[in-house]
C-alpha positions as CSV (number, residue, x, y, z in Angstrom):
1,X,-19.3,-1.1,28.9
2,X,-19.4,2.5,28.0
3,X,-17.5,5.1,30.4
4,X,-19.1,8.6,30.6
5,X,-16.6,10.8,32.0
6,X,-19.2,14.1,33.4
7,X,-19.5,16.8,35.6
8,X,-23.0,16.5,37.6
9,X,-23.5,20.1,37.4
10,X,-22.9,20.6,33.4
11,X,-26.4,21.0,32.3
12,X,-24.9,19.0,28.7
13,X,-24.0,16.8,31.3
14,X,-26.8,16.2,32.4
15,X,-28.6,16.0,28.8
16,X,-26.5,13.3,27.5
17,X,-27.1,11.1,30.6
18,X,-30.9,11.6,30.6
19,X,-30.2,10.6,26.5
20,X,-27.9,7.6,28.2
21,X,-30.9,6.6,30.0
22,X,-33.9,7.1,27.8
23,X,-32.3,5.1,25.0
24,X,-31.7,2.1,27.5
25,X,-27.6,2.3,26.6
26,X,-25.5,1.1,30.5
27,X,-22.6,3.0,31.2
28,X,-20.0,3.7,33.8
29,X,-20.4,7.0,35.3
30,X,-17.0,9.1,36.4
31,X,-16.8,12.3,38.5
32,X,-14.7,14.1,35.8
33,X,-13.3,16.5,38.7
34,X,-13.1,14.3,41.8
35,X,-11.8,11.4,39.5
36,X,-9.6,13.2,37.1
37,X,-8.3,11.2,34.0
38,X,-5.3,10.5,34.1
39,X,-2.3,11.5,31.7
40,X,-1.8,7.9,30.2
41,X,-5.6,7.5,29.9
42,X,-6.1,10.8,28.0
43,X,-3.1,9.7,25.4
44,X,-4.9,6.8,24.7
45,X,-8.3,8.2,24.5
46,X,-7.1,10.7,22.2
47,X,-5.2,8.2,19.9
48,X,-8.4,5.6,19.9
49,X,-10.4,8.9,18.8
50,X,-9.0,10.2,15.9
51,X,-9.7,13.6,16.8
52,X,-7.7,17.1,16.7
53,X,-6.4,17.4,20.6
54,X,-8.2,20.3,20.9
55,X,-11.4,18.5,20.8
56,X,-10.3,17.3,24.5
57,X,-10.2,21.1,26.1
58,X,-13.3,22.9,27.2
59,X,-12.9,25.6,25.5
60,X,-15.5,27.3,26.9
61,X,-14.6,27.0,30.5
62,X,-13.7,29.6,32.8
63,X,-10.1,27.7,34.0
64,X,-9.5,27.6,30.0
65,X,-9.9,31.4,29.6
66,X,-8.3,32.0,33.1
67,X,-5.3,30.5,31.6
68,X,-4.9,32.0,28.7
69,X,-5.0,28.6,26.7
70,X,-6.7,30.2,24.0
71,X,-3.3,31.7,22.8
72,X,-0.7,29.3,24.6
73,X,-1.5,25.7,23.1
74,X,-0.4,26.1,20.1
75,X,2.9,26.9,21.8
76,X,3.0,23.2,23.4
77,X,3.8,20.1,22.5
78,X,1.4,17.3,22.6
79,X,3.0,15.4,25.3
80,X,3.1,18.9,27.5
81,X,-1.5,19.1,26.6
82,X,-2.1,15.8,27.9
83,X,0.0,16.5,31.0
84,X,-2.2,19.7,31.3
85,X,-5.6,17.8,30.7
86,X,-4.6,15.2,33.4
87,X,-4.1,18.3,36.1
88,X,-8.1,19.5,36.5
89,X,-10.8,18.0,35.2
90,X,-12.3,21.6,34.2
91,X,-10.6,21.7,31.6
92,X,-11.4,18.2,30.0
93,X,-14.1,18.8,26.8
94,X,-17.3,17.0,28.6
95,X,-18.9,15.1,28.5
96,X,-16.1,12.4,27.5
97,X,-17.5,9.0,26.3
98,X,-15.3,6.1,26.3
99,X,-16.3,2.8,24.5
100,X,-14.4,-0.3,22.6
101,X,-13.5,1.5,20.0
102,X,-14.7,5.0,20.4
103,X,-14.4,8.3,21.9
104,X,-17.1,11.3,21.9
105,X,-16.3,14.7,23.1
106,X,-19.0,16.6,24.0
107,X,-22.8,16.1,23.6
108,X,-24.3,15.8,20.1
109,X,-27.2,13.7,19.8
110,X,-26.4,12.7,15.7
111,X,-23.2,11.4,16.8
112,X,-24.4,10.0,19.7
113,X,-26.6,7.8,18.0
114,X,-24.0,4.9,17.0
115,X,-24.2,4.2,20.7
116,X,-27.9,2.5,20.4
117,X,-28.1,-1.3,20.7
């Protein structure tokens, strides 16, 4: 079973589970912000993925710009991001899909494609 980690009120959000939907794919669906991942679960999301650790950050979030993120993780450890990530879900990249061996960041429908049966 796929878990899609979303905010109800992302309009990308909203896209990619309309996409979810249309294209007959089940998932789990999380609250991103009233069921925040958790610090283990981001490290191993972020190992299974492959992907840069910045790829998990919203960059373009209002709580990312408020803290000054932009300019400070570079500064931090990778240990001391995932222990940011796991305080707000805000600030997670969404929305976050979690499968057997896969994780998307984001919506893009080209790379969402793999997930058709």
């Amino acid at each position: 079973m796929i878990l899609v980690l979303e905010y109800p009120k992302c309009s990308t959000c909203k896209k990619a589970v309309k996409w979810l939907c249309d294209n007959h794919i089940e998932f789990e669906d999380r609250h991103i912000v009233e069921q925040n991942p958790t610090e283990a679960e981001l490290t191993a999301w972020y190992h299974k993925s492959g992907l840069p650790l910045k790829r998990f950050f919203n960059t373009s979030g209002n709580l990312y710009k408020e803290l000054g993120l932009k300019d400070k993780l570079p500064q931090m450890s990778e240990e001391e991001q995932l222990q940011l990530l796991s305080t707000n879900g805000m600030l997670v990249k969404r929305p976050l899909v979690i499968g057997e061996d896969f994780v998307l960041t984001g919506f893009k429908e080209a790379d969402w494609e793999r997930l058709k049966p």
